[in-house]
DRENDO-598379 format. One record per residue (C-alpha): x negated, y negated, z; residue in one letter. Coordinates in steps of 0.2 Angstrom, whole numbers, padded with zeros to 4 digits. Example, Ala and Ser with C-alpha at 12.3 -4.5 7.8 and 13.67 -1.06 7.14 Angstrom:
      X      Y      Z  residu
  -0062   0022   0039       A
  -0068   0005   0036       S
END
This chain:
      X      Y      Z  residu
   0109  -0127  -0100       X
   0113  -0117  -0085       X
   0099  -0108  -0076       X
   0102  -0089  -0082       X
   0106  -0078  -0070       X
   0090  -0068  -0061       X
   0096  -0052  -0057       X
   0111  -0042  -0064       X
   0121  -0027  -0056       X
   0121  -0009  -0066       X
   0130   0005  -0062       X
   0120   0020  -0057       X
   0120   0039  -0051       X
   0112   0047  -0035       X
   0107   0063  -0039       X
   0098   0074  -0021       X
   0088   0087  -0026       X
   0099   0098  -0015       X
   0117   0092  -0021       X
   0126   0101  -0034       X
   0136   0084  -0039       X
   0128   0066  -0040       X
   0134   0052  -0034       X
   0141   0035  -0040       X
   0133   0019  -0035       X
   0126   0004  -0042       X
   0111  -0006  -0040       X
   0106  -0024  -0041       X
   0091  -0026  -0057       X
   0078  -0040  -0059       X
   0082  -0050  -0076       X
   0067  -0051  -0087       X
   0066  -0060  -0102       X
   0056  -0065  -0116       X
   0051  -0086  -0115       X
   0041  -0096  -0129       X
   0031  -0108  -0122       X
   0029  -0121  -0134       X
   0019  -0138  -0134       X
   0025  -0149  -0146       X
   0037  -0141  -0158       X
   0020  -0125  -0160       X
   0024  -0109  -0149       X
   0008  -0105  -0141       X
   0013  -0089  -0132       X
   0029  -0078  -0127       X
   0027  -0071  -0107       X
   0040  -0060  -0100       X
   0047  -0068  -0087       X
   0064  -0070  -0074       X
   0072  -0087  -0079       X
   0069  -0095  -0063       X
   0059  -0110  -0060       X
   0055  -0112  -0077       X
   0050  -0132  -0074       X
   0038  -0125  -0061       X
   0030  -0111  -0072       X
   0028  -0123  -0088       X
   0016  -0134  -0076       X
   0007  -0119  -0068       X
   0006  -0109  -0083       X
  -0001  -0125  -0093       X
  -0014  -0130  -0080       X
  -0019  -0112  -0079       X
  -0020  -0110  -0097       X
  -0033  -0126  -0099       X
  -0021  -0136  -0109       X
  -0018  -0148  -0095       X
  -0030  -0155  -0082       X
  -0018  -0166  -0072       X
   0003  -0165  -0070       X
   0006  -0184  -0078       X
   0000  -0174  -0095       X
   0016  -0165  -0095       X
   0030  -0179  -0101       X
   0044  -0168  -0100       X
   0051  -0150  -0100       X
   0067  -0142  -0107       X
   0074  -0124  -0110       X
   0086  -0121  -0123       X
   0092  -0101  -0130       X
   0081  -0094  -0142       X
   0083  -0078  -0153       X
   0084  -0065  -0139       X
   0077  -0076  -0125       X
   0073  -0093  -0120       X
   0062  -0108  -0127       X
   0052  -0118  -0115       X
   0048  -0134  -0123       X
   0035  -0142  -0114       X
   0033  -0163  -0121       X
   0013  -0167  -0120       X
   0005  -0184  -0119       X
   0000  -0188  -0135       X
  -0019  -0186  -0133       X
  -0017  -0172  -0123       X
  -0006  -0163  -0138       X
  -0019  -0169  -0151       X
  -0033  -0159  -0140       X
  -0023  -0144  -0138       X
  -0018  -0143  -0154       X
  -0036  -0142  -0159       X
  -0039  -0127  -0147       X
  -0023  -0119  -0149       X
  -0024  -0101  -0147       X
  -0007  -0090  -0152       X
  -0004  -0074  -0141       X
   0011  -0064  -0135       X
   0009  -0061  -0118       X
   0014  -0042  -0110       X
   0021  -0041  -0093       X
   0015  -0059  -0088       X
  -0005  -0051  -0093       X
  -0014  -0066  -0094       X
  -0027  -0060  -0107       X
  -0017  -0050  -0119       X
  -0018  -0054  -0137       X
  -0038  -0062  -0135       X
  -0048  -0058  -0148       X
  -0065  -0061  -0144       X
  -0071  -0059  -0124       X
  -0080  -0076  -0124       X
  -0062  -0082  -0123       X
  -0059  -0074  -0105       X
  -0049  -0085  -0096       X
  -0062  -0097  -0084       X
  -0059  -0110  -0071       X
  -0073  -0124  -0072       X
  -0088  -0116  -0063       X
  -0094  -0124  -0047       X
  -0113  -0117  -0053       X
  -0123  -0132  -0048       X
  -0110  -0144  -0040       X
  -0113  -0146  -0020       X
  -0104  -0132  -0012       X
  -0086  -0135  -0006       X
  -0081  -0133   0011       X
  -0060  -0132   0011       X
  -0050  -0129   0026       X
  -0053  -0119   0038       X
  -0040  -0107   0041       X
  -0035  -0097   0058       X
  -0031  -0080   0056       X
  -0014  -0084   0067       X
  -0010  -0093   0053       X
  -0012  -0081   0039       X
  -0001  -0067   0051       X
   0012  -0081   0053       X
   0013  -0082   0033       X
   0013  -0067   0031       X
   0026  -0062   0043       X
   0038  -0076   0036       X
   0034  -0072   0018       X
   0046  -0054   0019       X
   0061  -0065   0023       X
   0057  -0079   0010       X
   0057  -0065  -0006       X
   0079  -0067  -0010       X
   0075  -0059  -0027       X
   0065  -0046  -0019       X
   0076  -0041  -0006       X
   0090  -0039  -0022       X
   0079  -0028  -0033       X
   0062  -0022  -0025       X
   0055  -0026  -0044       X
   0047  -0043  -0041       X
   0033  -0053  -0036       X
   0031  -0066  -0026       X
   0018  -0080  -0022       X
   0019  -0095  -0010       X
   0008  -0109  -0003       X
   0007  -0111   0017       X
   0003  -0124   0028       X
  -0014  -0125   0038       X
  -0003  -0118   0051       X
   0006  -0104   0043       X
   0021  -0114   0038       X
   0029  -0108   0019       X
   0032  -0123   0010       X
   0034  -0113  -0007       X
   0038  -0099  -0010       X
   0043  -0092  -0030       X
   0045  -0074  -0037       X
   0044  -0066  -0056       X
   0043  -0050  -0064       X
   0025  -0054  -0068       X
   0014  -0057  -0054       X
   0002  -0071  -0065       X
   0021  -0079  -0067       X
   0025  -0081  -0050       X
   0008  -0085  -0045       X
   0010  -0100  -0061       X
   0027  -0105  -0056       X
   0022  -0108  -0036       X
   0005  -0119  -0044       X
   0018  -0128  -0054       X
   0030  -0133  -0042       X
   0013  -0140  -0029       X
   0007  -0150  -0045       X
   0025  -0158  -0048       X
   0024  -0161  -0027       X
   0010  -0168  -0027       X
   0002  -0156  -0014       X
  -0014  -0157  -0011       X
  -0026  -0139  -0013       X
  -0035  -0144   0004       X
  -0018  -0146   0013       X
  -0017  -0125   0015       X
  -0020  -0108   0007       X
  -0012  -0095  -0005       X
  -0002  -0080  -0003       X
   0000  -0065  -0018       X
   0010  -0049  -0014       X
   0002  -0041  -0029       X
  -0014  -0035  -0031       X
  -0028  -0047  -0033       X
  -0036  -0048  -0050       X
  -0048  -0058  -0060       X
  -0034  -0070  -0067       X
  -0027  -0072  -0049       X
  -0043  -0077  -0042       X
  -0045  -0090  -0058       X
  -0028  -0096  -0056       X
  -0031  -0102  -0037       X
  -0047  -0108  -0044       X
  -0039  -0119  -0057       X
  -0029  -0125  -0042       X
  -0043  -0129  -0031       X
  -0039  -0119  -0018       X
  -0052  -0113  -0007       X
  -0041  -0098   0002       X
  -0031  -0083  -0007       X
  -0021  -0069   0002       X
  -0017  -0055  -0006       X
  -0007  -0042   0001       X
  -0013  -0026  -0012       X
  -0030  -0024  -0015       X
  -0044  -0035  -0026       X
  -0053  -0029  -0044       X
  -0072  -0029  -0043       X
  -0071  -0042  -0057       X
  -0057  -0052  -0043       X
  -0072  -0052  -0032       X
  -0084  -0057  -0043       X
  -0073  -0073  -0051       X
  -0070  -0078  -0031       X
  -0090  -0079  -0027       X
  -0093  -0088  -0042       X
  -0080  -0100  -0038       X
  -0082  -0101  -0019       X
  -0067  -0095  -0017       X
  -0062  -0085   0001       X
  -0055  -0070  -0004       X
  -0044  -0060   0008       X
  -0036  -0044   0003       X
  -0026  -0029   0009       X
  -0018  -0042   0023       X
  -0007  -0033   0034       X
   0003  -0040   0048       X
  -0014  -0033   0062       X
  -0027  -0033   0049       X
  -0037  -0043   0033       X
  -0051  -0036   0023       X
  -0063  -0053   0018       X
  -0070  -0050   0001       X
  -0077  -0068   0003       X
  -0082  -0085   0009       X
  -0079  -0079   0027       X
  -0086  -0096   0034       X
  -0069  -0102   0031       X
  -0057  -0090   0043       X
  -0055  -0096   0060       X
  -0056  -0082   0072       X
  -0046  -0080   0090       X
  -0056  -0087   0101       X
  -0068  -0099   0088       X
  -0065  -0118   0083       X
END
């Protein structure tokens, strides 16, 4: 089927606080929609999301949601219409199906929240903990660089531009350099759909660093995580729990990044400053 459309045109009216008539215009609207993920033939959960880069976010959202550990587990993807949305069919290796189906959980995801629908909070969402393993050293990364990603990022976001009502997340280069870049109603979504499309690329997690222009929660810091990313940029600001999840992880944490200034929440060892290296 063809790729719905991600953003749709409504008419509107202007109305100034100081104008005894209001105006005519229109304005362009991001498309959300409801999307069933579903691993073999059993729904596992409906997220809101804009029908873009659906291939990407079923390999994100699957590697994020522990029912995959590699891409070749993931045979196949298709979309077809379902009953006031869309059905993402996601074709799992058979003993990778056998194992999810013996862990399935069945949740209908708000607004791309990663933890909706839990019932028990031993069932948090949690990348494998590094507790005990040798610390990881990661990249390096020059503070050049993150300003560089940063100031490209802006003219990357199409759908943003269109609708100010979406997030984006992309993966840069060691030197700055966007090489993906993919937006969603529902930050979590487009931070999935931008792991998805560096798992079906075969990009490695050393080879450069994340960029979020939401704010930074707990499930953002255990998505890159998941990933094995060392470095996360986030634009907004971090939770406490955010913070907490990067440590455990050893995960270099930067937040409120402006195009002069960064706040480093953690693993400072890692950022490159003018003048050192």
């Amino acid at each position: 089927m063809s790729e719905p459309a991600t953003s749709i045109r409504v008419g509107t009216l202007v109305v100034a606080y100081e104008a005894s008539e209001a105006q005519p215009d229109s304005r362009a609207l991001a498309v959300e929609m409801p999307v069933n993920v579903v691993y073999g033939s059993v729904p596992y959960a409906v997220m809101m999301t804009t029908p873009a880069d659906l291939e990407d976010f079923a390999y994100g959202f699957s590697l994020t949601e522990g029912v995959i550990e590699t891409p070749d587990e993931i045979r196949g993807v298709s979309v077809e219409p379902g009953e006031g949305g869309l059905r993402l069919l996601v074709d799992l290796a058979p003993g990778r199906l056998r194992e999810h189906l013996a862990r399935k959980r069945a949740i209908s995801g708000r607004t791309g929240c990663g933890v909706c629908g839990i019932d028990d909070l031993a069932a948090l969402p949690t990348a494998k903990t590094r507790a005990g393993d040798a610390p990881r050293r990661g990249p390096q990364v020059r503070l050049a660089a993150i300003q560089a990603a940063l100031t490209a990022l802006s003219d990357r976001q199409r759908l943003n531009r269109e609708t100010r009502a979406v997030h984006a997340a992309a993966w840069a280069r060691l030197d700055g350099t966007l090489t993906a870049v993919r937006e969603d109603v529902g930050r979590h979504n487009a931070l999935d759909k931008c792991i998805g499309a560096l798992l079906r690329e075969g990009v490695r997690p050393d080879e450069g660093f994340l960029v979020i222009t939401s704010r930074c929660s707990f499930e953002m810091a255990e998505k890159a995580a998941t990933l094995g990313a060392s470095v996360l940029v986030a634009i907004s600001a971090p939770t406490s729990l955010a913070i907490e999840r990067a440590r455990c992880h050893d995960l270099t944490l930067c937040a409120i990044a402006r195009s002069d200034t960064l706040t480093v929440f953690s693993g400072r060892e890692r950022l490159l400053l003018a003048g050192e290296g």
